[in-house]
NUKEVEX-934830 format. One record per atom (N, C-alpha, C, O): atom name; x, y, z; residue number from 1. Coordinates in steps of 0.2 Angstrom, whole numbers, plus 5000, padded with zeros to 4 digits. Example, Ala and Ser with C-alpha at 12.3 -4.5 7.8 and 13.67 -1.06 7.14 Angstrom:
<nodes>
name, px, py, pz, resi
N, 5066, 4972, 5039, 1 $
CA, 5062, 4978, 5039, 1 $
C, 5066, 4984, 5039, 1 $
O, 5071, 4983, 5042, 1 $
N, 5064, 4989, 5035, 2 $
CA, 5068, 4995, 5036, 2 $
C, 5064, 5000, 5039, 2 $
O, 5067, 5006, 5040, 2 $
</nodes>
This chain:
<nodes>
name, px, py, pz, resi
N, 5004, 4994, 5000, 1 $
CA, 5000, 5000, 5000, 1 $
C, 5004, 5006, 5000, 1 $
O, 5003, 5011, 4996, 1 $
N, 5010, 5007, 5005, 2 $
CA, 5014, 5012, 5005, 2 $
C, 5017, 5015, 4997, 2 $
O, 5017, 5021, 4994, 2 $
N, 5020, 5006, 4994, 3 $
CA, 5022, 5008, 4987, 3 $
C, 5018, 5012, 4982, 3 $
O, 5020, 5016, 4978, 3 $
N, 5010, 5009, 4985, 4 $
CA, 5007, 5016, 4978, 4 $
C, 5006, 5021, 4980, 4 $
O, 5006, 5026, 4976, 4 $
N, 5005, 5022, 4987, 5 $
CA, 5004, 5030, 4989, 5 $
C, 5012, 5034, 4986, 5 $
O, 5012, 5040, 4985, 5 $
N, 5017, 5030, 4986, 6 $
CA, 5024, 5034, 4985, 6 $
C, 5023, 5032, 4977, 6 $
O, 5026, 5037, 4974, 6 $
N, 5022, 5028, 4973, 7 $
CA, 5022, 5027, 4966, 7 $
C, 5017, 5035, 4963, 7 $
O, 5018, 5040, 4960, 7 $
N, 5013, 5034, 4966, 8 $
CA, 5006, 5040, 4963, 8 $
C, 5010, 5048, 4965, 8 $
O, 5011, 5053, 4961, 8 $
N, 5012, 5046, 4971, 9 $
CA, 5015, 5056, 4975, 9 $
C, 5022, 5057, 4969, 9 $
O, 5021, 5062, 4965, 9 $
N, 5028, 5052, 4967, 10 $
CA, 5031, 5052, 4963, 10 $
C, 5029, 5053, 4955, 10 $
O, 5033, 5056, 4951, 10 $
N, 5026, 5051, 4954, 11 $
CA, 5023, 5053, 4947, 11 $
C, 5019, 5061, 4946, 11 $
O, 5018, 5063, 4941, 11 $
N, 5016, 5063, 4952, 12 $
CA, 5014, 5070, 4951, 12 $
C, 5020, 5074, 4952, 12 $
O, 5022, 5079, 4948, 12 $
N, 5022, 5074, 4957, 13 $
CA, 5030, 5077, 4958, 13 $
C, 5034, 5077, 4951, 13 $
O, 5038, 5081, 4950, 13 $
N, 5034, 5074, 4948, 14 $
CA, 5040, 5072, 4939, 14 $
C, 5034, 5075, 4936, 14 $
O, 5036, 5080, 4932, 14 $
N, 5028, 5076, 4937, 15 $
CA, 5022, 5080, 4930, 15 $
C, 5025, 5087, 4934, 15 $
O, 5028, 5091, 4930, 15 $
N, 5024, 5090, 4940, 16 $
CA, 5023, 5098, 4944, 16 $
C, 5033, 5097, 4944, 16 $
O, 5036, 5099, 4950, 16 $
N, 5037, 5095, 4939, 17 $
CA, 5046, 5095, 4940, 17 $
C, 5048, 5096, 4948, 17 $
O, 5054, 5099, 4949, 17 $
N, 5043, 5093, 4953, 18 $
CA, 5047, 5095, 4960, 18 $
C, 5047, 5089, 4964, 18 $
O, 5044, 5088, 4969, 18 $
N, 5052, 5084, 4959, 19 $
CA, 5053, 5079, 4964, 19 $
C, 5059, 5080, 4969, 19 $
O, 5059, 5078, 4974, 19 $
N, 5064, 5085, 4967, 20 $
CA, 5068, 5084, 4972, 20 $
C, 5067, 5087, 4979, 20 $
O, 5069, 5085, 4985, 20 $
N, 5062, 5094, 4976, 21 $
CA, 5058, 5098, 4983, 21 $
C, 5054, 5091, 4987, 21 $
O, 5054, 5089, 4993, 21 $
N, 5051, 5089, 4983, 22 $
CA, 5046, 5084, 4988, 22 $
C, 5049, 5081, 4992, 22 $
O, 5047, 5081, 4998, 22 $
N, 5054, 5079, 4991, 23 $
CA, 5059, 5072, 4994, 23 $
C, 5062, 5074, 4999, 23 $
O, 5064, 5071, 5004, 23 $
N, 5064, 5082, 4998, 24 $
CA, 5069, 5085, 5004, 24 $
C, 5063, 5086, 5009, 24 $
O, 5063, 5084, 5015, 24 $
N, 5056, 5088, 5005, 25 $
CA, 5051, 5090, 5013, 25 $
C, 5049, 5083, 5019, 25 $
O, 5047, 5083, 5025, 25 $
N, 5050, 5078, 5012, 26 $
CA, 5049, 5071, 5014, 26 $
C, 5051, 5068, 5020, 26 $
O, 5049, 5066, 5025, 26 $
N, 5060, 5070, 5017, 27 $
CA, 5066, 5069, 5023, 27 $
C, 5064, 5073, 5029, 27 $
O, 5065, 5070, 5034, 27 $
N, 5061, 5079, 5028, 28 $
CA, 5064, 5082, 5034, 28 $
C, 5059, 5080, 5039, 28 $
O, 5060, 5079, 5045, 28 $
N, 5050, 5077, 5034, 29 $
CA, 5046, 5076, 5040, 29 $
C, 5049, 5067, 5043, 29 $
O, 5048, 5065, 5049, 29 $
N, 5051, 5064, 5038, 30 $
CA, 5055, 5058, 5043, 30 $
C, 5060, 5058, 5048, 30 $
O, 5060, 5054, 5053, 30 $
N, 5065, 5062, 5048, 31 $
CA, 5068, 5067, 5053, 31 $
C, 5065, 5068, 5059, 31 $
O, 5067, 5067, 5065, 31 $
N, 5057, 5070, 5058, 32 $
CA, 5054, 5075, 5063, 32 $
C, 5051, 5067, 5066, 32 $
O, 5051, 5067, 5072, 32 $
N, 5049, 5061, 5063, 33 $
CA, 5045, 5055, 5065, 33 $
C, 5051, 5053, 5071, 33 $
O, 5050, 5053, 5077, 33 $
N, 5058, 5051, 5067, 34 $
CA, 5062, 5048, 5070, 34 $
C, 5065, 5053, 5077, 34 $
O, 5066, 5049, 5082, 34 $
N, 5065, 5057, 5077, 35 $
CA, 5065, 5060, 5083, 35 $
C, 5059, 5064, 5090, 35 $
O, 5060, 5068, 5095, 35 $
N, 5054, 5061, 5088, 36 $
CA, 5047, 5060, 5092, 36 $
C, 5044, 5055, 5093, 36 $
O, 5042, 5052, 5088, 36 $
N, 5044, 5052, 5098, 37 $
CA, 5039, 5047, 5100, 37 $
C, 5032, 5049, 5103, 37 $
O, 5028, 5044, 5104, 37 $
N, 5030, 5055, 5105, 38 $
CA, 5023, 5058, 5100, 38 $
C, 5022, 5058, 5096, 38 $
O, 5016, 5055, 5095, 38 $
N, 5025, 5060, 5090, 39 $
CA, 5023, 5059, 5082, 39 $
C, 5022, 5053, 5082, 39 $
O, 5017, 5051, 5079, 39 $
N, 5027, 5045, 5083, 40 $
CA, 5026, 5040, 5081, 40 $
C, 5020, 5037, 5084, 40 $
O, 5016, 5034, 5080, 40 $
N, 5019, 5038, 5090, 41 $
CA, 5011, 5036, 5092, 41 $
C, 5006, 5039, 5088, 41 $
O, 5002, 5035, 5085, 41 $
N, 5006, 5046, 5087, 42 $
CA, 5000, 5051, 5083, 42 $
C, 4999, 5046, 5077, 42 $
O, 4994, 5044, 5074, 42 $
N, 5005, 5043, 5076, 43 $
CA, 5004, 5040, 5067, 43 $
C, 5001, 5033, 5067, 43 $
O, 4999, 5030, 5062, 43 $
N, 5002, 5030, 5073, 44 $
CA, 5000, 5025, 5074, 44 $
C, 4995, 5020, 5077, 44 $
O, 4993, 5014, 5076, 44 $
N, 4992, 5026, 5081, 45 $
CA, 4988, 5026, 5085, 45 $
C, 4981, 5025, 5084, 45 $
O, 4979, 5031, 5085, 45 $
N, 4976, 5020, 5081, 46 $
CA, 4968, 5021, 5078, 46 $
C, 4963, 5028, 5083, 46 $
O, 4958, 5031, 5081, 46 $
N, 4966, 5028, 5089, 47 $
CA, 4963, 5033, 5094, 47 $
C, 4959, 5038, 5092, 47 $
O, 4954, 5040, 5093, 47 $
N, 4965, 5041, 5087, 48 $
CA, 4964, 5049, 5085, 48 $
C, 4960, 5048, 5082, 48 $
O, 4959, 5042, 5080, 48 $
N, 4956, 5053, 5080, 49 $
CA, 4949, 5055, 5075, 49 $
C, 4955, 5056, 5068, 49 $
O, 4960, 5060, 5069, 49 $
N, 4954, 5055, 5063, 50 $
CA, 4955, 5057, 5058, 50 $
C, 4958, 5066, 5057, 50 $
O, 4963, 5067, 5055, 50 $
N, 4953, 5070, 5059, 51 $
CA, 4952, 5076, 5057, 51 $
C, 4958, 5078, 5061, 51 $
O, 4963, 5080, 5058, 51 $
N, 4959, 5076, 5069, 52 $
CA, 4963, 5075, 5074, 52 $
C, 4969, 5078, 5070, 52 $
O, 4971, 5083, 5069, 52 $
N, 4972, 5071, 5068, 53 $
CA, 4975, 5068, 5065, 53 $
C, 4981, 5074, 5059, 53 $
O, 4987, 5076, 5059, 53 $
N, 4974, 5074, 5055, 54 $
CA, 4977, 5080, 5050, 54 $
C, 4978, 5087, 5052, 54 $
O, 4981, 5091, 5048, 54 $
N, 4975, 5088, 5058, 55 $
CA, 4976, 5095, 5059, 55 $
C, 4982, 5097, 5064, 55 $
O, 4984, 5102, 5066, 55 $
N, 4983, 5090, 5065, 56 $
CA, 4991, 5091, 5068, 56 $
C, 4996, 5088, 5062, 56 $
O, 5002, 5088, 5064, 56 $
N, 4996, 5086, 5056, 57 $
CA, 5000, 5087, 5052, 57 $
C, 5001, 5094, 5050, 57 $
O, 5006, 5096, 5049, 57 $
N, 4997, 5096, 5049, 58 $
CA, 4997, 5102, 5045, 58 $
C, 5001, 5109, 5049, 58 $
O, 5004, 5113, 5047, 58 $
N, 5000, 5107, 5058, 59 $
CA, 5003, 5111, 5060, 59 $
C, 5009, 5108, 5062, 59 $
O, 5012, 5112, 5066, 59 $
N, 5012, 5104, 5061, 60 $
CA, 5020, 5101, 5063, 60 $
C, 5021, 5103, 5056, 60 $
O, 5025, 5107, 5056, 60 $
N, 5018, 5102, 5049, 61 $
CA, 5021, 5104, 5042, 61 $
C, 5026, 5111, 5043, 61 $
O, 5032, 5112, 5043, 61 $
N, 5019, 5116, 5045, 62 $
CA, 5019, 5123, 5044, 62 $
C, 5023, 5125, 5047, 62 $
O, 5026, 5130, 5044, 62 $
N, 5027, 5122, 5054, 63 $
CA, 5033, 5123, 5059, 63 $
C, 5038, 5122, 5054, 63 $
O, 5043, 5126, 5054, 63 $
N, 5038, 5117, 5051, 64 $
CA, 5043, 5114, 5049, 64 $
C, 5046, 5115, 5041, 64 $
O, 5050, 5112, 5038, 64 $
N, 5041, 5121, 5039, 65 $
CA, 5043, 5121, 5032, 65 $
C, 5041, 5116, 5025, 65 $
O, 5043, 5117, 5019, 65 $
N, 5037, 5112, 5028, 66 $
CA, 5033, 5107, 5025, 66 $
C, 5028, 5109, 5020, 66 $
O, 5023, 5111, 5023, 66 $
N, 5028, 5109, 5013, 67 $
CA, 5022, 5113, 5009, 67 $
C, 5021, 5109, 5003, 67 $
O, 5023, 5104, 5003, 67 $
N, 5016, 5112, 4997, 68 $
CA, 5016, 5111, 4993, 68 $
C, 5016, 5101, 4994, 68 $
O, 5015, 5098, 4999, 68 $
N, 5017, 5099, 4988, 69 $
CA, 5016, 5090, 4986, 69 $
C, 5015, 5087, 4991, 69 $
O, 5010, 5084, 4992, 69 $
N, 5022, 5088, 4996, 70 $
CA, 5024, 5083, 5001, 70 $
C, 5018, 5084, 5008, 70 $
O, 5016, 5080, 5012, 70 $
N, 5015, 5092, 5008, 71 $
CA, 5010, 5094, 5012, 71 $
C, 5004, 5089, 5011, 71 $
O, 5003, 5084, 5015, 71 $
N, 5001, 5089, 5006, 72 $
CA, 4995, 5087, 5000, 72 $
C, 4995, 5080, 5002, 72 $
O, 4989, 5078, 5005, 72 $
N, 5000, 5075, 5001, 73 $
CA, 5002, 5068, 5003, 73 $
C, 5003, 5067, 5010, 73 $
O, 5003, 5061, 5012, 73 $
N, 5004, 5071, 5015, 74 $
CA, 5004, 5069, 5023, 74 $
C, 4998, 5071, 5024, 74 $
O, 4994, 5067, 5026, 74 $
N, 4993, 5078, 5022, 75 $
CA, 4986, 5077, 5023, 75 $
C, 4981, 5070, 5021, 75 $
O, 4977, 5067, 5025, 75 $
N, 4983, 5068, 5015, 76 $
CA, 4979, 5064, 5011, 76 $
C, 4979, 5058, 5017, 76 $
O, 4975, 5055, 5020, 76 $
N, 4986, 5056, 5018, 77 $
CA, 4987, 5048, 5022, 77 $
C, 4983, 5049, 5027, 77 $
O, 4979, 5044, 5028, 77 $
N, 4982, 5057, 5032, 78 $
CA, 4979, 5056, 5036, 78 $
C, 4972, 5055, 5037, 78 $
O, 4969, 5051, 5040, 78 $
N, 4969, 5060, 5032, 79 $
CA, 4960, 5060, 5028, 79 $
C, 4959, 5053, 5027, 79 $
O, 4953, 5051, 5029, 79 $
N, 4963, 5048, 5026, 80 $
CA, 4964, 5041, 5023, 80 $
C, 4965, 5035, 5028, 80 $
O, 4964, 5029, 5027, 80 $
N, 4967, 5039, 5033, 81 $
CA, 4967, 5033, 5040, 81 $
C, 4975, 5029, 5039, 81 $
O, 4975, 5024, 5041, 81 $
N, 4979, 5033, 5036, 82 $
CA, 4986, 5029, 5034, 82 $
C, 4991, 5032, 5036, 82 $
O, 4996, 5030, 5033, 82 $
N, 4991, 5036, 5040, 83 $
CA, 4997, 5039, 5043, 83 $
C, 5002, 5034, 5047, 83 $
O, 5008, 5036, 5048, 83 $
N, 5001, 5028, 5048, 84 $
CA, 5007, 5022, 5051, 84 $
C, 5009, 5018, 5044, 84 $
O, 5012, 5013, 5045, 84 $
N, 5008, 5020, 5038, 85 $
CA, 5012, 5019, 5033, 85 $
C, 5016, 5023, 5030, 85 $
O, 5018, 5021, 5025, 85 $
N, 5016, 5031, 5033, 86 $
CA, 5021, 5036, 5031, 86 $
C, 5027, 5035, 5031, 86 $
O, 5029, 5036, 5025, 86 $
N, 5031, 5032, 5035, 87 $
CA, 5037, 5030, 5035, 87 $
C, 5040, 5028, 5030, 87 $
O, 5046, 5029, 5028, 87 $
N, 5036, 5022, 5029, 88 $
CA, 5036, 5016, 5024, 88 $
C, 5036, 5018, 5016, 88 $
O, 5038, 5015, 5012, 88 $
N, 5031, 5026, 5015, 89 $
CA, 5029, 5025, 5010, 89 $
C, 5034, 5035, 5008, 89 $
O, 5035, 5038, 5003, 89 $
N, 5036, 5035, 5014, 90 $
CA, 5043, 5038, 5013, 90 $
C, 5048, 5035, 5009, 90 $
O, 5050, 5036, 5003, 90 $
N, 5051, 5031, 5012, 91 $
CA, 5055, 5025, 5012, 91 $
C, 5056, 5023, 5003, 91 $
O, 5061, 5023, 4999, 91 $
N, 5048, 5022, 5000, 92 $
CA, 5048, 5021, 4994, 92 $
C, 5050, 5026, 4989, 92 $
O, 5054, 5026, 4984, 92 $
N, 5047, 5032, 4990, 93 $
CA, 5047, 5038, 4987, 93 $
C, 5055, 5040, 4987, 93 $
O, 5056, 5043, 4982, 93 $
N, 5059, 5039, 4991, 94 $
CA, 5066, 5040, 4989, 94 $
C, 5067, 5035, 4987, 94 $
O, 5073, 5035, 4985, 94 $
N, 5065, 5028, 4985, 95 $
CA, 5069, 5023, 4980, 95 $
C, 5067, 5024, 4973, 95 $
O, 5069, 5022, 4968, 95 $
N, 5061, 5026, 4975, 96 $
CA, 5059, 5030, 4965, 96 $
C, 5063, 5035, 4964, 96 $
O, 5067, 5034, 4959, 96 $
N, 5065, 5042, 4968, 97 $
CA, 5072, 5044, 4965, 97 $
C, 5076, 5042, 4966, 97 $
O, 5080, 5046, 4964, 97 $
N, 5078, 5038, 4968, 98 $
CA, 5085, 5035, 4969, 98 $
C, 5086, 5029, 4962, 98 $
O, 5091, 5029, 4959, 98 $
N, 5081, 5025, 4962, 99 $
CA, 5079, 5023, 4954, 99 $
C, 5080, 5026, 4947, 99 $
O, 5083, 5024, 4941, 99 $
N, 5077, 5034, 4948, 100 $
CA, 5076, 5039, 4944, 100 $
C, 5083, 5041, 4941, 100 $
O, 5083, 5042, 4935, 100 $
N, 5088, 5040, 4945, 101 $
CA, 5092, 5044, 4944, 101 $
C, 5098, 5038, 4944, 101 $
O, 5104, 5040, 4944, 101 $
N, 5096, 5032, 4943, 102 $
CA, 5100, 5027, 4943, 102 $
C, 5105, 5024, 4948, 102 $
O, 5108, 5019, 4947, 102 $
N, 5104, 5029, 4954, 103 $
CA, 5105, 5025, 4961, 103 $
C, 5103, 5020, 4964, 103 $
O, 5097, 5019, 4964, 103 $
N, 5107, 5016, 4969, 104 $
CA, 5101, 5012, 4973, 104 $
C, 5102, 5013, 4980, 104 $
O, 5107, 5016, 4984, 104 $
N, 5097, 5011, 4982, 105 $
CA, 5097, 5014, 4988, 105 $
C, 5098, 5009, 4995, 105 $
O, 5095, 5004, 4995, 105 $
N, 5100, 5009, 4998, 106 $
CA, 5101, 5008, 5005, 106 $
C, 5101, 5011, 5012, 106 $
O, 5102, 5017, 5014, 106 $
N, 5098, 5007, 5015, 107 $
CA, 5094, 5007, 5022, 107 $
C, 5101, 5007, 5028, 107 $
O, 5103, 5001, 5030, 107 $
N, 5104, 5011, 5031, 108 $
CA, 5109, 5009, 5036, 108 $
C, 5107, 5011, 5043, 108 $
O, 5107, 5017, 5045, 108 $
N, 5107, 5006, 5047, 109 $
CA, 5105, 5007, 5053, 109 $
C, 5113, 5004, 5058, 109 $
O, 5117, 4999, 5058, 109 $
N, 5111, 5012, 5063, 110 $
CA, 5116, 5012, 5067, 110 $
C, 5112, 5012, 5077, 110 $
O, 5106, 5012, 5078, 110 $
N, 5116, 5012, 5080, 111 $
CA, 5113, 5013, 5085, 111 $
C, 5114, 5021, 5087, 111 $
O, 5109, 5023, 5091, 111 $
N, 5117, 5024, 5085, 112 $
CA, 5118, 5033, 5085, 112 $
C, 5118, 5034, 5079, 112 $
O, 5119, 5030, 5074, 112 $
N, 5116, 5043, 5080, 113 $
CA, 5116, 5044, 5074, 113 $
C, 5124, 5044, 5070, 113 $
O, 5129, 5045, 5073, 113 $
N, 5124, 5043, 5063, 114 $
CA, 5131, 5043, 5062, 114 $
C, 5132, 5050, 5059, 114 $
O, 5128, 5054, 5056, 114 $
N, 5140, 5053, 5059, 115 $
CA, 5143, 5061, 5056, 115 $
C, 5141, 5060, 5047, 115 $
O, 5140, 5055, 5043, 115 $
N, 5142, 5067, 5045, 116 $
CA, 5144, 5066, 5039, 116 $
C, 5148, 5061, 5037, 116 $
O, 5147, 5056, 5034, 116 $
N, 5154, 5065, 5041, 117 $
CA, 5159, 5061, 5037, 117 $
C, 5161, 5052, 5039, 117 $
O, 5164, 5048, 5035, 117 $
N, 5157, 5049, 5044, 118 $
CA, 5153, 5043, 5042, 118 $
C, 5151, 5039, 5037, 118 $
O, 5152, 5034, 5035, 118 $
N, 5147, 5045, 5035, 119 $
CA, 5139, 5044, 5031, 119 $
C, 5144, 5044, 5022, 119 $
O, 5144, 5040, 5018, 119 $
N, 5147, 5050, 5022, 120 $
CA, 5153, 5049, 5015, 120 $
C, 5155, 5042, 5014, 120 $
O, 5152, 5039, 5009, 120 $
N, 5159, 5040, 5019, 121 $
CA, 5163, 5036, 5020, 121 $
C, 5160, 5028, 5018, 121 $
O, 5162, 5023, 5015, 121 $
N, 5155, 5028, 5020, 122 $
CA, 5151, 5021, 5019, 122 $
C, 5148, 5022, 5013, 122 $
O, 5148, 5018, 5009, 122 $
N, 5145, 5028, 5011, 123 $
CA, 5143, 5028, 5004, 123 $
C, 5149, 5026, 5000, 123 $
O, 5149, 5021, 4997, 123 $
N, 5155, 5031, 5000, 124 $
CA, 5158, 5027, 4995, 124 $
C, 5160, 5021, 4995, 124 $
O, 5160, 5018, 4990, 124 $
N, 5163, 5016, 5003, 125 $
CA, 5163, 5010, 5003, 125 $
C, 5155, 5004, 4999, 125 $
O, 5155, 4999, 4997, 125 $
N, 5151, 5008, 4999, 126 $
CA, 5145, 5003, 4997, 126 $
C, 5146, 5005, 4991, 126 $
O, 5145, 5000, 4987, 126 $
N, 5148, 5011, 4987, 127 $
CA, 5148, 5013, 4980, 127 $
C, 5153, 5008, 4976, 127 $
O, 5151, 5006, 4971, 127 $
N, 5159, 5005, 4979, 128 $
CA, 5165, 5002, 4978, 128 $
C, 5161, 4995, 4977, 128 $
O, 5161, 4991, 4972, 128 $
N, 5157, 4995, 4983, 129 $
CA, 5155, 4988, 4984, 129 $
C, 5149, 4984, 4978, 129 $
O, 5148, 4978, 4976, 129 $
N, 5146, 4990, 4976, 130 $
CA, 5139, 4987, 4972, 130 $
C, 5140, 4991, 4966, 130 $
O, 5137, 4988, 4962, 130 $
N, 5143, 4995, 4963, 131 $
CA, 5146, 4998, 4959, 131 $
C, 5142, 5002, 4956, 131 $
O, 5142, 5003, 4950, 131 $
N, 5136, 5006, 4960, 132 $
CA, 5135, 5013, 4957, 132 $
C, 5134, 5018, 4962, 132 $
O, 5136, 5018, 4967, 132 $
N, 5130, 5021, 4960, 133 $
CA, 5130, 5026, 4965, 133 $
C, 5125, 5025, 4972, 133 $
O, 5121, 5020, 4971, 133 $
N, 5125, 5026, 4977, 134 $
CA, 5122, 5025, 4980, 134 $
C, 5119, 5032, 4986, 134 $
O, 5122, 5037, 4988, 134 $
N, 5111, 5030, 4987, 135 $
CA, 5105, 5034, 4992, 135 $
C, 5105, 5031, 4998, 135 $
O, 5102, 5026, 4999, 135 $
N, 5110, 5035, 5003, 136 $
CA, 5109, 5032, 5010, 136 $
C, 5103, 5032, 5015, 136 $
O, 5103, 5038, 5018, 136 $
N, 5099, 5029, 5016, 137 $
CA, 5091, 5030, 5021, 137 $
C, 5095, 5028, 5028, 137 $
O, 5097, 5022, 5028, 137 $
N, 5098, 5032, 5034, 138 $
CA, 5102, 5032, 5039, 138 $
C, 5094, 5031, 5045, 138 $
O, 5088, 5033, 5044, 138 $
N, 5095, 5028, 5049, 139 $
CA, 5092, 5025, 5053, 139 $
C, 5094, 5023, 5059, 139 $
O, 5097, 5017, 5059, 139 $
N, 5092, 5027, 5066, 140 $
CA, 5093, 5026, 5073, 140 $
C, 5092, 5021, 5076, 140 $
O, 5086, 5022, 5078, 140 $
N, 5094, 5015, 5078, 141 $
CA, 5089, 5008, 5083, 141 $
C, 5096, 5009, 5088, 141 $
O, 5102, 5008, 5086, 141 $
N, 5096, 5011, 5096, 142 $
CA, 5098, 5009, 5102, 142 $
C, 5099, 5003, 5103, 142 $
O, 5104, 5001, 5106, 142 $
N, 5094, 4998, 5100, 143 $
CA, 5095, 4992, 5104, 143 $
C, 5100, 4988, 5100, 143 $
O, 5102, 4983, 5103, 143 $
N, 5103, 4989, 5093, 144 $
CA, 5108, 4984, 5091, 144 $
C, 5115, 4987, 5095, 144 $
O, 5121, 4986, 5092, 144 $
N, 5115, 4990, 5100, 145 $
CA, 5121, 4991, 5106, 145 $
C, 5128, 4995, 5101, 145 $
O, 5131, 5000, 5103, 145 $
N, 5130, 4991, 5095, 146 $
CA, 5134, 4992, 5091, 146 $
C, 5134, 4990, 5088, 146 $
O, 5129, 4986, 5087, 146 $
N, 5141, 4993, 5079, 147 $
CA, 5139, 4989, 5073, 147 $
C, 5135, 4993, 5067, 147 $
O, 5134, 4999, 5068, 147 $
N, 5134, 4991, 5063, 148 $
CA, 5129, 4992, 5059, 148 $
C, 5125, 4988, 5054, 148 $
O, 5129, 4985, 5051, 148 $
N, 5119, 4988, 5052, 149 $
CA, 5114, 4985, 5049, 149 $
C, 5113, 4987, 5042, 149 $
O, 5109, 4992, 5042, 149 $
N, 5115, 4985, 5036, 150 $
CA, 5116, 4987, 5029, 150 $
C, 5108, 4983, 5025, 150 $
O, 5108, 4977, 5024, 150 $
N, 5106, 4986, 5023, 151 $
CA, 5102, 4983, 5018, 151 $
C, 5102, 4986, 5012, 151 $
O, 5099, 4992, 5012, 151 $
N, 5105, 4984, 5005, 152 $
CA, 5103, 4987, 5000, 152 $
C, 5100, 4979, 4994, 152 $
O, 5103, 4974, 4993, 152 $
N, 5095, 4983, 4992, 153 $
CA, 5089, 4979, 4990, 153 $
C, 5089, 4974, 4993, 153 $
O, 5091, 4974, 4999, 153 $
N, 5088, 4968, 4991, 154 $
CA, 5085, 4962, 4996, 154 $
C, 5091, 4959, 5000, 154 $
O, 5091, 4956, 5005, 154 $
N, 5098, 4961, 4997, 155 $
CA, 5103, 4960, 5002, 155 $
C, 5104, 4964, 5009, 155 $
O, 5103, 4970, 5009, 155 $
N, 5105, 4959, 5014, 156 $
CA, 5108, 4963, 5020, 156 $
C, 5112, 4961, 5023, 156 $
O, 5111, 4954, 5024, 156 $
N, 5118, 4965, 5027, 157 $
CA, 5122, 4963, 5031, 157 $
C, 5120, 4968, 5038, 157 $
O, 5119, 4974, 5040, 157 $
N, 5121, 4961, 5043, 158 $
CA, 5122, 4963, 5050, 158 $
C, 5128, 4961, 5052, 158 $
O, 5130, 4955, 5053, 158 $
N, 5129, 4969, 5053, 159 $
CA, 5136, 4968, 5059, 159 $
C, 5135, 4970, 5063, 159 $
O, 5138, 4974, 5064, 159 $
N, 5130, 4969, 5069, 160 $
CA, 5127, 4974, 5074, 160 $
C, 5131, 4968, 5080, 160 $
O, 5132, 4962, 5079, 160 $
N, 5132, 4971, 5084, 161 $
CA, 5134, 4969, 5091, 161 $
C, 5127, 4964, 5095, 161 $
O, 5129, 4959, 5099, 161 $
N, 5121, 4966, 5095, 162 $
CA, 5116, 4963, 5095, 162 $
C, 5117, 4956, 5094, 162 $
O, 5116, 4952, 5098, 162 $
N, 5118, 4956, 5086, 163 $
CA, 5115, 4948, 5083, 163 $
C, 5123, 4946, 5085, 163 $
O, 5122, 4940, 5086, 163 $
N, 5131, 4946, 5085, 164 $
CA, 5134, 4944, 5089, 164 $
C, 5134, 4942, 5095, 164 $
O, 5137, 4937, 5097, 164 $
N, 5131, 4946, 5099, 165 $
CA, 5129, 4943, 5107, 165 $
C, 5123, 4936, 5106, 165 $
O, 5124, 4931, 5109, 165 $
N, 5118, 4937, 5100, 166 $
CA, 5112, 4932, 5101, 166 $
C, 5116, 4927, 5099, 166 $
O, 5117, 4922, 5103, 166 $
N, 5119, 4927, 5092, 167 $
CA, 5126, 4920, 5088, 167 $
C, 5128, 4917, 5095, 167 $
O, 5127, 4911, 5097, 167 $
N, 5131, 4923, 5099, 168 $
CA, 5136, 4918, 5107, 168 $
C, 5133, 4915, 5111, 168 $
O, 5135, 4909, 5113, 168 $
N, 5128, 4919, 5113, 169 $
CA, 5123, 4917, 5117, 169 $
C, 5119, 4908, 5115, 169 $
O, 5118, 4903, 5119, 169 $
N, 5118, 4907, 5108, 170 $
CA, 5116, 4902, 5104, 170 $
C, 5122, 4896, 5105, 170 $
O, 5121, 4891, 5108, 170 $
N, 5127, 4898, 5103, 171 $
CA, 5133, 4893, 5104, 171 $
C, 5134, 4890, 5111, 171 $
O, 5134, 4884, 5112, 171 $
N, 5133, 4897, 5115, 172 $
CA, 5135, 4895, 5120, 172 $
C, 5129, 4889, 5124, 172 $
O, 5130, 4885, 5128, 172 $
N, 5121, 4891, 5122, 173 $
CA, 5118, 4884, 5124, 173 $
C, 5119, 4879, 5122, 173 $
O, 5119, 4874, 5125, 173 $
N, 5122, 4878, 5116, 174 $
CA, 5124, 4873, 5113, 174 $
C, 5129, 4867, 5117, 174 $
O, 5128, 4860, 5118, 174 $
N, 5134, 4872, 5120, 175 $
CA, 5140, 4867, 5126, 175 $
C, 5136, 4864, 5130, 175 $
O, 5136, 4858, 5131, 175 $
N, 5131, 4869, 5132, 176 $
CA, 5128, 4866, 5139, 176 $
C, 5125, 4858, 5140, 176 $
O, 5123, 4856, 5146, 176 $
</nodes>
């Protein structure tokens, strides 16, 4: 479901030439998701009334610089009772530009946030690695302790400190 609400918003963004404005207002309201756990309740939550709902989109929008395509597509999801697939259908909408443009995309999840020059640094090793250019979607989880978690397209590597403790932990019932 997310893919077509992000296939249809990317297809009118490419007819109104403001794919790249879209994606930047996109980011920033994913940004604003990932560092609220009010908003992620608000989006997840059946509680809310609907109207609820959109009329605190529009005002975390307005704060935020949010207008225009990407405004139009956070009202609709919530008119639509889909605001717990925004993420997701974020998610998509940067792998059509990221398609668009002949990138691909990956998913890298850390336990902190990582620096630019991090975020450089893994882009070109995954550029090296897969051989084109590469859309990094960076993403906060506390609980894999350390490490990092790479997914690009159906491939993924876990190096996280997490599933090396679960691996030892496993092993180590095995002796017993």
């Amino acid at each position: 479901m997310a893919g077509r609400y992000a296939s249809a918003l990317f297809d009118l963004a490419s007819e109104d030439k403001s794919v790249p404005a879209t994606g930047d207002a996109l980011s920033s309201f994913a940004t604003l998701i990932e560092g609220s756990d009010d908003l992620k309740r608000l989006l997840r939550s059946p509680v809310f009334k609907a109207e609820d709902q959109e009329e605190a989109i529009s005002s975390l929008a307005a704060k935020a610089g949010i207008d225009g395509l990407a405004l139009n597509f956070l009202k609709l999801m919530a008119k639509n009772r889909r605001l717990a697939a925004v993420p997701d259908a974020i998610s998509a909408y940067q792998a059509l530009v990221a398609k668009s443009k002949g990138e691909v995309t990956a998913e890298v999840t850390s336990p902190e946030k990582l620096s630019d020059k991090q975020l450089t640094d893994l882009k070109a090793a995954l550029k090296s690695a897969v051989g084109s250019d590469v859309a990094l979607t960076p993403k906060v989880n506390p609980a894999i302790l350390g490490g990092l978690i790479v997914k690009v397209g159906s491939r993924m590597v876990d190096n996280s400190l997490l599933t090396k403790l679960n691996s030892l932990k496993s092993a180590m019932k095995g002796l017993a």
